[in-house]
TORTI-682401 format. One record per residue (C-alpha): x, y, z; chain; residue number from 1. Coordinates in steps of 0.1 Angstrom, whole numbers, plus 5000, padded with zeros to 4 digits. Layout:
BEGIN
{x X, y Y, z Z, mol A, seq NUM}
...
END
This chain:
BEGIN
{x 5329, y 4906, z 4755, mol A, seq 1}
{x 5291, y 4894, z 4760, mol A, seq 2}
{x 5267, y 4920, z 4770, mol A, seq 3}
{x 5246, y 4912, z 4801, mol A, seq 4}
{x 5214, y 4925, z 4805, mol A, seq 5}
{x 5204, y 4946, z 4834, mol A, seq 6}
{x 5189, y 4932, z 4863, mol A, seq 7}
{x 5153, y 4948, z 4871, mol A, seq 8}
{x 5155, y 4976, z 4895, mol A, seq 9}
{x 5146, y 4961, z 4930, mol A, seq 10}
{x 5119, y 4976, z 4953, mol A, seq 11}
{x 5150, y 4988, z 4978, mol A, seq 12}
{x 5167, y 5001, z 4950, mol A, seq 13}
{x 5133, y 5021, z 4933, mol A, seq 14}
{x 5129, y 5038, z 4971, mol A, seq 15}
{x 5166, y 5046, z 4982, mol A, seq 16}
{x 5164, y 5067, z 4944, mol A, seq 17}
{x 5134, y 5082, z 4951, mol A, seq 18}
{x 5145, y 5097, z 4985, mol A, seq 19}
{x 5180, y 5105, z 4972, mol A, seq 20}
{x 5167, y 5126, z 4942, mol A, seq 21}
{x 5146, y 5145, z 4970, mol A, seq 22}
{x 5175, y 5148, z 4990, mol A, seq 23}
{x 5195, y 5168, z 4965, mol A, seq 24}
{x 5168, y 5192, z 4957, mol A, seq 25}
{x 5166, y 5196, z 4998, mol A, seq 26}
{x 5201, y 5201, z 5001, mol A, seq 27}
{x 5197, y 5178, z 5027, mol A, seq 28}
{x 5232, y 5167, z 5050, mol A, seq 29}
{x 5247, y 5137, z 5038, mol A, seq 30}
{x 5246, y 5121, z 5071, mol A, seq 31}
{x 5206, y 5127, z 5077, mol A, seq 32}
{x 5199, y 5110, z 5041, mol A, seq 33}
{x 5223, y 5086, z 5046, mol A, seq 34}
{x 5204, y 5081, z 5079, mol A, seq 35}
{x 5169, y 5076, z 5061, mol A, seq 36}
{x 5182, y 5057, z 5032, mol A, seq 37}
{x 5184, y 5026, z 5059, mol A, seq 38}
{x 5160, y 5014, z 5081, mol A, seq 39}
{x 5170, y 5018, z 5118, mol A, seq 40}
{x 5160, y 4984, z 5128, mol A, seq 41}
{x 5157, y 4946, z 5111, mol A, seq 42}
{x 5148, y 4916, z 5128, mol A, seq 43}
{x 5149, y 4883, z 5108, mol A, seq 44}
{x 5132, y 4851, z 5122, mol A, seq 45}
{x 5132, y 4816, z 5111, mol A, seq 46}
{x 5108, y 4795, z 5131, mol A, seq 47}
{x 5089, y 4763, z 5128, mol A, seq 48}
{x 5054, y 4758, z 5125, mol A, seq 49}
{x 5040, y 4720, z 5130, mol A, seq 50}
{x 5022, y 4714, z 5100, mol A, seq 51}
{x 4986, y 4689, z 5097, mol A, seq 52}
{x 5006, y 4659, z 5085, mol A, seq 53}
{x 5029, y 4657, z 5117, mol A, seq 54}
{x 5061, y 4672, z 5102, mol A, seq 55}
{x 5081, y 4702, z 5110, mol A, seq 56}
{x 5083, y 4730, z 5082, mol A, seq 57}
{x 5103, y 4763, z 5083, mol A, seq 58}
{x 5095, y 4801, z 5078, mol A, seq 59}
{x 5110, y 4829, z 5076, mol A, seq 60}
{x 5094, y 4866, z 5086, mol A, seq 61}
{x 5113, y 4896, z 5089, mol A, seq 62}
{x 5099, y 4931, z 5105, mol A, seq 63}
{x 5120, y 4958, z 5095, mol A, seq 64}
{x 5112, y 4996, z 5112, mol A, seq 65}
{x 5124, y 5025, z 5092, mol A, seq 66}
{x 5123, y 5060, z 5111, mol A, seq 67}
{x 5102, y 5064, z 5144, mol A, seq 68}
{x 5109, y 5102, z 5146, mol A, seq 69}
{x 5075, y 5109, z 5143, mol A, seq 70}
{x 5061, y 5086, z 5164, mol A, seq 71}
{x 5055, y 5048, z 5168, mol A, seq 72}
{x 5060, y 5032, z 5136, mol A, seq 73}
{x 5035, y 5017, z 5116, mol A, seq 74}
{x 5029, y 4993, z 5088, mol A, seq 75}
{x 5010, y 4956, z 5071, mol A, seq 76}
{x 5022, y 4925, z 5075, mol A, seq 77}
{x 5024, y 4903, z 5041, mol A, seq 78}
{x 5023, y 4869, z 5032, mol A, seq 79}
{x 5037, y 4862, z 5001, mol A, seq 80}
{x 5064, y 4840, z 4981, mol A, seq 81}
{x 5079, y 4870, z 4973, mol A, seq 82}
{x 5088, y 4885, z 5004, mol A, seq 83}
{x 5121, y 4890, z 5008, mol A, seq 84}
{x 5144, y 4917, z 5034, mol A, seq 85}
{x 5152, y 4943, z 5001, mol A, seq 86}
{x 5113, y 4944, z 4999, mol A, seq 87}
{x 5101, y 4944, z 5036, mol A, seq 88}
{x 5132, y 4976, z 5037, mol A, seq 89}
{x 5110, y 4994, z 5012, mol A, seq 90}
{x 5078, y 4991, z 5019, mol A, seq 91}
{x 5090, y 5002, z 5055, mol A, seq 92}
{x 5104, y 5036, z 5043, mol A, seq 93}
{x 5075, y 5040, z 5020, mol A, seq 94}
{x 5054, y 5034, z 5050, mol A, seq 95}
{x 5076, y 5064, z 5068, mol A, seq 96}
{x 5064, y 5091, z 5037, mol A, seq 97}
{x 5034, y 5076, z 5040, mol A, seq 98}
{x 5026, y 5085, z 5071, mol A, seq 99}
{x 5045, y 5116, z 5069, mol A, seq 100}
{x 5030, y 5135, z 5035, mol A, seq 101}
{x 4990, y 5127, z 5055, mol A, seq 102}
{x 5006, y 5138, z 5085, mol A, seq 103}
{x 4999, y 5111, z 5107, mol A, seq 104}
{x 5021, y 5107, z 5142, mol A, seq 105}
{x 5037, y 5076, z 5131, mol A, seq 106}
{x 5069, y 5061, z 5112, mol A, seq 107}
{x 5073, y 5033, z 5087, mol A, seq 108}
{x 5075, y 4997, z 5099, mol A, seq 109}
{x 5069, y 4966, z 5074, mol A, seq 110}
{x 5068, y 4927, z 5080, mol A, seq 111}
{x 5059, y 4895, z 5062, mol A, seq 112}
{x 5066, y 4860, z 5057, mol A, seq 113}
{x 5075, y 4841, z 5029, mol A, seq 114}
{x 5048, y 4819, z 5021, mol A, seq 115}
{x 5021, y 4816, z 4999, mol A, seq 116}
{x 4991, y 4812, z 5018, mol A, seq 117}
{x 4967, y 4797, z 4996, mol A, seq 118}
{x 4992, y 4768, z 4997, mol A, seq 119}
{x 4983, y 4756, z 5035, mol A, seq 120}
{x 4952, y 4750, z 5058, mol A, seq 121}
{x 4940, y 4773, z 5079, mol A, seq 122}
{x 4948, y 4757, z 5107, mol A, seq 123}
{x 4985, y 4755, z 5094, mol A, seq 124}
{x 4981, y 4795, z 5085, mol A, seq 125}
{x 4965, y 4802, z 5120, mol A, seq 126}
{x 4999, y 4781, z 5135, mol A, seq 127}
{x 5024, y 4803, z 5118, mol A, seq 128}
{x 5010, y 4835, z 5122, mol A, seq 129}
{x 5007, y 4830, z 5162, mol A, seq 130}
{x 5042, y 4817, z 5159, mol A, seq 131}
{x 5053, y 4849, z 5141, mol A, seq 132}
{x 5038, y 4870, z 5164, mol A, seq 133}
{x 5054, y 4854, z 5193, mol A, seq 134}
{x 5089, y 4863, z 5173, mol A, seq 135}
{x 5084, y 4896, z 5167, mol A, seq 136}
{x 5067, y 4903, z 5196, mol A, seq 137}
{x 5104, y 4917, z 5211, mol A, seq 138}
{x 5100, y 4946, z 5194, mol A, seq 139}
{x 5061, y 4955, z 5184, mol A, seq 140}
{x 5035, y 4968, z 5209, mol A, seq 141}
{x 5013, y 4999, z 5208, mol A, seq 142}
{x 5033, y 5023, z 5215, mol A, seq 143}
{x 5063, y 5008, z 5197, mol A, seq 144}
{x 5051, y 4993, z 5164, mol A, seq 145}
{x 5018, y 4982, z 5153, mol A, seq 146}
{x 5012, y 4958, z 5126, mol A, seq 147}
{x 4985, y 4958, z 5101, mol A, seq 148}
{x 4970, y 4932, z 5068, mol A, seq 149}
{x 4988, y 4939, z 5034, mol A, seq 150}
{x 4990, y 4913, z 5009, mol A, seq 151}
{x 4979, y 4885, z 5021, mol A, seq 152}
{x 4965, y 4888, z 5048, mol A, seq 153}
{x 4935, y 4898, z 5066, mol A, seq 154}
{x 4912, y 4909, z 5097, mol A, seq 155}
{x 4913, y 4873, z 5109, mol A, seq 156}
{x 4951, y 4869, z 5106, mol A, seq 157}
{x 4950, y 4905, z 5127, mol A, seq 158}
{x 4931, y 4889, z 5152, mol A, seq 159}
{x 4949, y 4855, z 5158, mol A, seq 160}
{x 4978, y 4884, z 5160, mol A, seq 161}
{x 4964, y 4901, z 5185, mol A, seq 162}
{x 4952, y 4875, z 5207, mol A, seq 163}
{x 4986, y 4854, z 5205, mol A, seq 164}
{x 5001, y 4889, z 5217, mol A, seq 165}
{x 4976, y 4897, z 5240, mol A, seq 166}
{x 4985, y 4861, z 5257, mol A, seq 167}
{x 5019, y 4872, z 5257, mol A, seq 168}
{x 5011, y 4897, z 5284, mol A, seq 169}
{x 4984, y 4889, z 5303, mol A, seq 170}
{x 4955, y 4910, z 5294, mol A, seq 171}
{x 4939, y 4915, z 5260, mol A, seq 172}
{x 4960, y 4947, z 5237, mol A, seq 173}
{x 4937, y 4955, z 5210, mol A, seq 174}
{x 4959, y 4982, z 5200, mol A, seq 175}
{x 4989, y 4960, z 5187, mol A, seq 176}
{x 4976, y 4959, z 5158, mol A, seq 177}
{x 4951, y 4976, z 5133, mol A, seq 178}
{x 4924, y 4959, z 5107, mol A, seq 179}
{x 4910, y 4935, z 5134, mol A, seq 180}
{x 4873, y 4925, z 5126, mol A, seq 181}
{x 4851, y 4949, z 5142, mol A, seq 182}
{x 4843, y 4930, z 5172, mol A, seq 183}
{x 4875, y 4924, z 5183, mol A, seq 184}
{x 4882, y 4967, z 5185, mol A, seq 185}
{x 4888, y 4971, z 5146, mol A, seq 186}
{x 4872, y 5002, z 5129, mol A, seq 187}
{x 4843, y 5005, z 5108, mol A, seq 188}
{x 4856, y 5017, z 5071, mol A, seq 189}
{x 4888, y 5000, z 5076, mol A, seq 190}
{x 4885, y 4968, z 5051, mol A, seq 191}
{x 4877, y 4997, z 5024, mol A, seq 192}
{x 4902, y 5027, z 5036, mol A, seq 193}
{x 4925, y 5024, z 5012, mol A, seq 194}
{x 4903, y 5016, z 4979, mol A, seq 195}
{x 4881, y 5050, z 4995, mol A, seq 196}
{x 4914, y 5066, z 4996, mol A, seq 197}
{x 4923, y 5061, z 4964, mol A, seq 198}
{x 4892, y 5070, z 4949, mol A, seq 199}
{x 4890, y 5102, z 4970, mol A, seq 200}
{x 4926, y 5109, z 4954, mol A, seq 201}
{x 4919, y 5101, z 4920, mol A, seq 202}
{x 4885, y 5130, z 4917, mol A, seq 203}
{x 4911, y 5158, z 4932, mol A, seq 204}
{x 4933, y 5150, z 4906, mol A, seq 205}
{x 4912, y 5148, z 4881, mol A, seq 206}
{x 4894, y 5183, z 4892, mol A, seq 207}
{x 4933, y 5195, z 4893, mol A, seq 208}
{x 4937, y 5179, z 4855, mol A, seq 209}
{x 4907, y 5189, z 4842, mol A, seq 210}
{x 4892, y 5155, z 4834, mol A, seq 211}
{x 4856, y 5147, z 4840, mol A, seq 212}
{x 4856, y 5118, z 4861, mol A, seq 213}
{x 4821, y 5114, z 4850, mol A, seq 214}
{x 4823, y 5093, z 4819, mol A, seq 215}
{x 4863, y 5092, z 4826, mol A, seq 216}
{x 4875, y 5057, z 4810, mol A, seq 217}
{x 4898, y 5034, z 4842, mol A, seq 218}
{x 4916, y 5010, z 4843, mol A, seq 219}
{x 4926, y 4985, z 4875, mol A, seq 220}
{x 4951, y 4967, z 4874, mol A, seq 221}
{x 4944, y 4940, z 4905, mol A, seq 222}
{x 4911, y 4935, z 4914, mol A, seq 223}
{x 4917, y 4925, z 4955, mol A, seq 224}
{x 4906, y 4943, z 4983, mol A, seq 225}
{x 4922, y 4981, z 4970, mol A, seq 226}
{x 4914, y 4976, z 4936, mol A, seq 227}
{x 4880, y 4966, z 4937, mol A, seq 228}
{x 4869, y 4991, z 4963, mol A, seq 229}
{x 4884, y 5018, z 4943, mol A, seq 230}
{x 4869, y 5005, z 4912, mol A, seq 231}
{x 4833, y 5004, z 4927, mol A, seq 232}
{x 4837, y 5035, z 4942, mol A, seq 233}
{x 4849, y 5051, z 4909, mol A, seq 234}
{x 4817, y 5036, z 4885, mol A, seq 235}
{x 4798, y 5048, z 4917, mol A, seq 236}
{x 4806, y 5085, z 4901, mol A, seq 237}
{x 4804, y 5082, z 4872, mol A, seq 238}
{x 4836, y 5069, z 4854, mol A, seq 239}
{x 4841, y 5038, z 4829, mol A, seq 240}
{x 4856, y 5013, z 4841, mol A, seq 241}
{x 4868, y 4993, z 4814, mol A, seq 242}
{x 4891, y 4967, z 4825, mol A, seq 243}
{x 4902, y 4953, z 4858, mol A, seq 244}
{x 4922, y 4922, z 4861, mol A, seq 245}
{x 4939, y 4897, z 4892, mol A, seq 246}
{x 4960, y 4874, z 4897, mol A, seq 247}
{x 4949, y 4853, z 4867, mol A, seq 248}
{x 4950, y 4878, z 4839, mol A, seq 249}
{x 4924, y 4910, z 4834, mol A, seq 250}
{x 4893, y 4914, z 4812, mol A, seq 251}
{x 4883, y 4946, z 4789, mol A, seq 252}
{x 4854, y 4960, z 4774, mol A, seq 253}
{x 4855, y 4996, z 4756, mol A, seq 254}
{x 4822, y 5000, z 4765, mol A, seq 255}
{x 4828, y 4996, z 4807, mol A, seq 256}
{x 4822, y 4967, z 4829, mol A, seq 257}
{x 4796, y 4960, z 4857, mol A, seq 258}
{x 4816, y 4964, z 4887, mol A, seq 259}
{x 4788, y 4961, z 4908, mol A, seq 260}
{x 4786, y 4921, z 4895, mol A, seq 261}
{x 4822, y 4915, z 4897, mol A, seq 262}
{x 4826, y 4929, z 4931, mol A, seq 263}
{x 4800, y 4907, z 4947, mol A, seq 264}
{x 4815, y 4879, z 4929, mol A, seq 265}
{x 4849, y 4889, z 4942, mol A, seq 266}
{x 4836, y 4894, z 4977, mol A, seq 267}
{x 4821, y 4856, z 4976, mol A, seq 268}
{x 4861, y 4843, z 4969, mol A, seq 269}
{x 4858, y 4845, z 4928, mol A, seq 270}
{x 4882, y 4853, z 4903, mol A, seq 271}
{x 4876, y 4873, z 4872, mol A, seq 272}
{x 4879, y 4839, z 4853, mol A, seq 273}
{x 4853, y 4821, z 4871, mol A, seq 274}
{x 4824, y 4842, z 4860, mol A, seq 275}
{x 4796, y 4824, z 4843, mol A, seq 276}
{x 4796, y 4854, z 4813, mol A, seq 277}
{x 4836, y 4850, z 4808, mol A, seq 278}
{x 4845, y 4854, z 4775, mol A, seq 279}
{x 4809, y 4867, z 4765, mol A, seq 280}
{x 4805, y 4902, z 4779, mol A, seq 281}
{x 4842, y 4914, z 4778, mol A, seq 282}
{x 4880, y 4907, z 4759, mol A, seq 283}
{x 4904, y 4880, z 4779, mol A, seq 284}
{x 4935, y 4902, z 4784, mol A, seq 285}
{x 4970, y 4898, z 4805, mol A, seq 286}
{x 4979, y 4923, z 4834, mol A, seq 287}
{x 5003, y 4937, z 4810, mol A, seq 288}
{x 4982, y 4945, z 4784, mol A, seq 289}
{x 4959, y 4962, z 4805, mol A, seq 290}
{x 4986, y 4989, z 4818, mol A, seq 291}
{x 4994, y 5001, z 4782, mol A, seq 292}
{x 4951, y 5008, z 4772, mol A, seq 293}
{x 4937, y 5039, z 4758, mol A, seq 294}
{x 4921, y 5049, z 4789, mol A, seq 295}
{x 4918, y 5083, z 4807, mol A, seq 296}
{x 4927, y 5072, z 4840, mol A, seq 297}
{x 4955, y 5038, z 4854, mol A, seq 298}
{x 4950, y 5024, z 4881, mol A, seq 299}
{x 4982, y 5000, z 4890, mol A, seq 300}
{x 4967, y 4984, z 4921, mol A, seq 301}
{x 4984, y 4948, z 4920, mol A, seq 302}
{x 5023, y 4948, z 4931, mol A, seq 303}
{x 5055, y 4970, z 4929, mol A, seq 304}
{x 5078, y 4973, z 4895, mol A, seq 305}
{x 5046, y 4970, z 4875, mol A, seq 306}
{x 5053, y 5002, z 4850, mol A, seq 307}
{x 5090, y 4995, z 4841, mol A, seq 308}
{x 5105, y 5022, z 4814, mol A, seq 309}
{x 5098, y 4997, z 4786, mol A, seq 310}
{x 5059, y 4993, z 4798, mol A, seq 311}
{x 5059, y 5031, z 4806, mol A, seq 312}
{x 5069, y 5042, z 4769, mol A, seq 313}
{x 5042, y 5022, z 4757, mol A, seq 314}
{x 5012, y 5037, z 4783, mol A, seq 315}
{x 4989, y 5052, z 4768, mol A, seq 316}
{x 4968, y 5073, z 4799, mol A, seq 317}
{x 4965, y 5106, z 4804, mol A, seq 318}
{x 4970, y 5098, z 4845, mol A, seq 319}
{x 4986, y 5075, z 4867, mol A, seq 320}
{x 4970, y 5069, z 4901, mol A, seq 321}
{x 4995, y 5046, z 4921, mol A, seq 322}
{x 4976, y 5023, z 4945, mol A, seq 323}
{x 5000, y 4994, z 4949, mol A, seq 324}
{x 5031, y 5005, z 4968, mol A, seq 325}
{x 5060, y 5010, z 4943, mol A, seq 326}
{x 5043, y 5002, z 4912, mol A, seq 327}
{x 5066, y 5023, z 4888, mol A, seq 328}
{x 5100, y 5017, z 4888, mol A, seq 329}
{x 5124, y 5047, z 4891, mol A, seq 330}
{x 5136, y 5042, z 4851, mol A, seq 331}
{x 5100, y 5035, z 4843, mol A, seq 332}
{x 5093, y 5071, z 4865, mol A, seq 333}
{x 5116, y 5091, z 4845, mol A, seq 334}
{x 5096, y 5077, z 4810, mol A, seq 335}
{x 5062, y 5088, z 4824, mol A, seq 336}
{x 5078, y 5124, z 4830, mol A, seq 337}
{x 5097, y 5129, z 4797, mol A, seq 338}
{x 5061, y 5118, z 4780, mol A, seq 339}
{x 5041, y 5144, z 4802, mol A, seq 340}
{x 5020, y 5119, z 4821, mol A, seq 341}
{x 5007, y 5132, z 4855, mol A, seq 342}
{x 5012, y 5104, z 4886, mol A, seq 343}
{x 4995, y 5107, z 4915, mol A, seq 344}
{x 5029, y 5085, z 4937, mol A, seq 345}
{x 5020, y 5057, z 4962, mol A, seq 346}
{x 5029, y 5076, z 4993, mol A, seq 347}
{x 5000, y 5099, z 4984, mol A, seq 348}
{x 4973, y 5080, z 4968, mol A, seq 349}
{x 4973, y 5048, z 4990, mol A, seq 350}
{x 4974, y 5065, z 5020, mol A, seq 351}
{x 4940, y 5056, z 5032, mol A, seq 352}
{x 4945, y 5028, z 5046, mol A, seq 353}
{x 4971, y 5036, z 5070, mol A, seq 354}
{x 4952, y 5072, z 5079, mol A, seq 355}
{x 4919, y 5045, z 5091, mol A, seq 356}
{x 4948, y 5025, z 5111, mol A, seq 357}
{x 4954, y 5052, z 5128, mol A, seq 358}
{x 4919, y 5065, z 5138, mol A, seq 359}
{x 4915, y 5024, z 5148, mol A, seq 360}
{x 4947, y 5028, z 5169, mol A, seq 361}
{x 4932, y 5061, z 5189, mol A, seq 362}
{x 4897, y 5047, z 5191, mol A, seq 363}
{x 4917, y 5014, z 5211, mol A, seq 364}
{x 4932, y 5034, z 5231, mol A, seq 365}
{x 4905, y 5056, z 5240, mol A, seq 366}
{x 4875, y 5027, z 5239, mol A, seq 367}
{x 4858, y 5048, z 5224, mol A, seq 368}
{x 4842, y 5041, z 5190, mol A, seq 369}
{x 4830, y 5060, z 5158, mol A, seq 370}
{x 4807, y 5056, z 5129, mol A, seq 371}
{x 4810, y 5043, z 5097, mol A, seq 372}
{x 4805, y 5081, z 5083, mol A, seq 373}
{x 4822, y 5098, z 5107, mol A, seq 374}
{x 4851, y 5076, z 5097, mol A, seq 375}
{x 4847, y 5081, z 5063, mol A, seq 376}
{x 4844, y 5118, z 5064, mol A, seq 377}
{x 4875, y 5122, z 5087, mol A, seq 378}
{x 4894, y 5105, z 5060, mol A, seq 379}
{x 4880, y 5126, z 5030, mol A, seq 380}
{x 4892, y 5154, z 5045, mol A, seq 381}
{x 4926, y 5145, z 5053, mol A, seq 382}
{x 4932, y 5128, z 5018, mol A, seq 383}
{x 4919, y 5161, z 5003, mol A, seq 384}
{x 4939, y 5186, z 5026, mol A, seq 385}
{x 4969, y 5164, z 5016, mol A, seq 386}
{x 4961, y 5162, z 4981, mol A, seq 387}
{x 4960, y 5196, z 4975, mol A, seq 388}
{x 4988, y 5205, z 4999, mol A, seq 389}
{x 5011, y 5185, z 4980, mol A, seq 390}
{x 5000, y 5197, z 4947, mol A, seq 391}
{x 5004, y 5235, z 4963, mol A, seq 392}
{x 5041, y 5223, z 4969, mol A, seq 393}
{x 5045, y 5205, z 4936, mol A, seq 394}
{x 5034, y 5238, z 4918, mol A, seq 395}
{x 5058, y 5261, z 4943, mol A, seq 396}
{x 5087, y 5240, z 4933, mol A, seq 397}
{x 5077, y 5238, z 4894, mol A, seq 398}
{x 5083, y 5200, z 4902, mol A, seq 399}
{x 5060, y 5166, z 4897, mol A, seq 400}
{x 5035, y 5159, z 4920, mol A, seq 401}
{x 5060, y 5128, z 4936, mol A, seq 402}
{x 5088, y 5148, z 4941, mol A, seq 403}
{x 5058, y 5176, z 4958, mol A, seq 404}
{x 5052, y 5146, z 4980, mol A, seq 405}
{x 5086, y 5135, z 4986, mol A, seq 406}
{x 5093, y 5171, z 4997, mol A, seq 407}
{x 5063, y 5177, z 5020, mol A, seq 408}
{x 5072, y 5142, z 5035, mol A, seq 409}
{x 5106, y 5145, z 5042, mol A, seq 410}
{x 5105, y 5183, z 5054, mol A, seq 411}
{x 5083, y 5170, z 5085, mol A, seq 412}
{x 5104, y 5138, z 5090, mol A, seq 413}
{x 5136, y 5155, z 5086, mol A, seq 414}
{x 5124, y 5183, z 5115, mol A, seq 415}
{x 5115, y 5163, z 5137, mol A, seq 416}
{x 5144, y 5145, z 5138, mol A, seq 417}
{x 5162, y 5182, z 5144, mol A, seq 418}
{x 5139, y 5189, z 5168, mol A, seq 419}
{x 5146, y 5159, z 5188, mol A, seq 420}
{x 5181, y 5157, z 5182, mol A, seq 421}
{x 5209, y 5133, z 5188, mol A, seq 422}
{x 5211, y 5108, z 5217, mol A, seq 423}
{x 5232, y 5116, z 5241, mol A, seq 424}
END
């Protein structure tokens, strides 16, 4: 008899365990997590898209809502070869603890399209997404489910979304969707809300762990939009950052690296690889490499299933600060634990972005705008409050902080579903 090996845990499969192991220590009713370990709603669409050349090519998108409970749901929209229904499913209910554990008044939505959009014009990329939107437009709308950019996509993909919707109905709905360029009813903070958030996450923890974040060695794994703010903003106080790395591969130096230099570069459309010191100033290194440094602080800030048990038994941090969504795999999870590393969980730590969604959503509803500061001080203070509240539970439970998370989330989703009851 042959012996297979395992097939890698899938995003679906790392949330449905996550929520399930949280649902036993709850002693939650089997029909409630049975409820939450499916989304409530899928919508798969296959549509074409003319492309430059004259022919007919097509898509697929999906937009998948999780639990509205709470509130509209809420969640990005990726672009991606990898996109596929099991993933869209999790990110959604991620997107519902998410919400939940900064306690926000939404639920978790998710959508993409399978597509790599690098590999198309813009005009072909501005086609599809304004075809997409028409698709899902049956079931998004701003008090129903607002789309935001993820991986991707952007601000200008937002507002192609927006406008194709807005069409739709006859006057212009700048409250479909979030992460709209500024003039279009976007927010000011929002391109960096989740890299802020992050790094707002990572000094409570490290004032909870007793690490100096001044002088604290990092290392960020993907170097796009989350990871680079959160790098900057991390050399900004203080800390080493001494490797980052992209789609390409990473580069190291014990010594730190200029983030200052590498995020302009980045913010002009260069990769790590294309800068004119490669090779000289720093240590060529693979994405895999970088997760198992000796470094104070990781930063997985690329994709989910990163930190797999065989990665996780050879890490050598003393923290884990999840930006990416699902990073750590629920075998790779259980590794971290039994070797006494502290993870800050995705739900928590990436928050940001979707808390500066929402203050975008209420300031398009209200037409009425904020500062950049006053922005960026509202979402201090809620990534704080929620920090420590979920470390309060964590310690109250004698549990990790993910499962403090998990608990803190689910109590308030789980209540309000009581509260509202069941239909008729």
């Amino acid at each position: 008899m042959t012996n297979q090996l395992a097939q890698p845990e899938s995003a679906y499969e790392t949330a449905q365990s996550q929520l399930r192991s949280v649902a036993m220590m709850l002693d939650l009713d089997a029909g409630v997590t049975e409820l939450l370990a499916s989304p409530k709603r899928e919508l798969t669409v296959r549509f074409p898209v003319r492309m430059d050349d004259g022919t007919t090519r097509v898509f697929t998108g999906y937009r998948v809502q999780h639990n509205e409970a709470r509130g509209p749901v809420k969640g990005g929209l990726r672009y991606s070869p990898l996109v596929n229904l099991d993933e869209v499913r999790a990110l959604a209910m991620w997107m519902t603890w998410k919400c939940a554990v900064v306690n926000i008044p939404y639920g978790g939505a998710k959508g993409g399209v399978t597509v790599d959009p690098r590999a198309i014009s813009e005009a072909e990329l501005e086609r599809m997404t304004r075809r997409y939107a028409a698709e899902i437009s049956i079931i998004i709308g701003p008090e129903k489910d607002i789309p935001a950019p993820d991986v991707g996509t952007d601000g200008r993909i937002m507002g192609w979304f927006m406008d194709t919707y807005s069409m739709m109905h006859g006057h212009s709905v700048p409250g479909v969707v979030t992460g709209k360029p500024v003039e279009l009813g976007g927010s000011f903070g929002r391109i960096e809300a989740t890299g802020r958030g992050v790094a707002y996450i990572t000094a409570e923890a490290c004032k909870r762990q007793r690490i100096n974040l001044r002088g604290a060695t990092v290392a960020v794994q993907g170097f796009g939009n989350v990871g680079s703010v959160t790098a900057r903003l991390l050399a900004q106080s203080g800390a080493k950052v001494v490797a980052v790395s992209d789609s390409r591969g990473g580069i190291y130096n014990p010594n730190g690296l200029d983030i200052e230099d590498h995020y302009a570069r980045r913010k002009e459309g260069g990769l790590l690889g294309d800068h004119p010191n490669h090779g000289v100033d720093h240590d060529d290194i693979t994405n895999e490499d970088l997760l198992t440094l000796p470094v104070d602080i990781l930063i997985p800030a690329a994709l989910e299933g990163q930190i797999t048990d065989q990665i996780a038994s050879r890490v050598r941090c003393k923290m884990v600060v999840e930006a990416a969504n699902g990073p750590t795999t629920a075998a790779g999870d259980t590794v971290l634990a039994e070797r006494g590393i502290y993870v800050v969980p995705d739900i928590l730590a990436n928050a940001g972005g979707v808390v500066v969604s929402y203050f975008e959503w209420v300031q398009d509803l209200q037409s009425f705008f904020w500062e950049e500061k006053e922005v960026n001080s509202r979402l201090e203070r809620i990534m704080v409050n929620a920090f420590n509240e979920v470390a309060s539970m964590a310690e109250q439970r004698i549990v990790r902080l993910r499962q403090g998370a998990y608990i803190v989330a689910l109590k308030r989703v789980v209540d309000a579903m009581k509260m509202r009851g069941i239909y008729p």
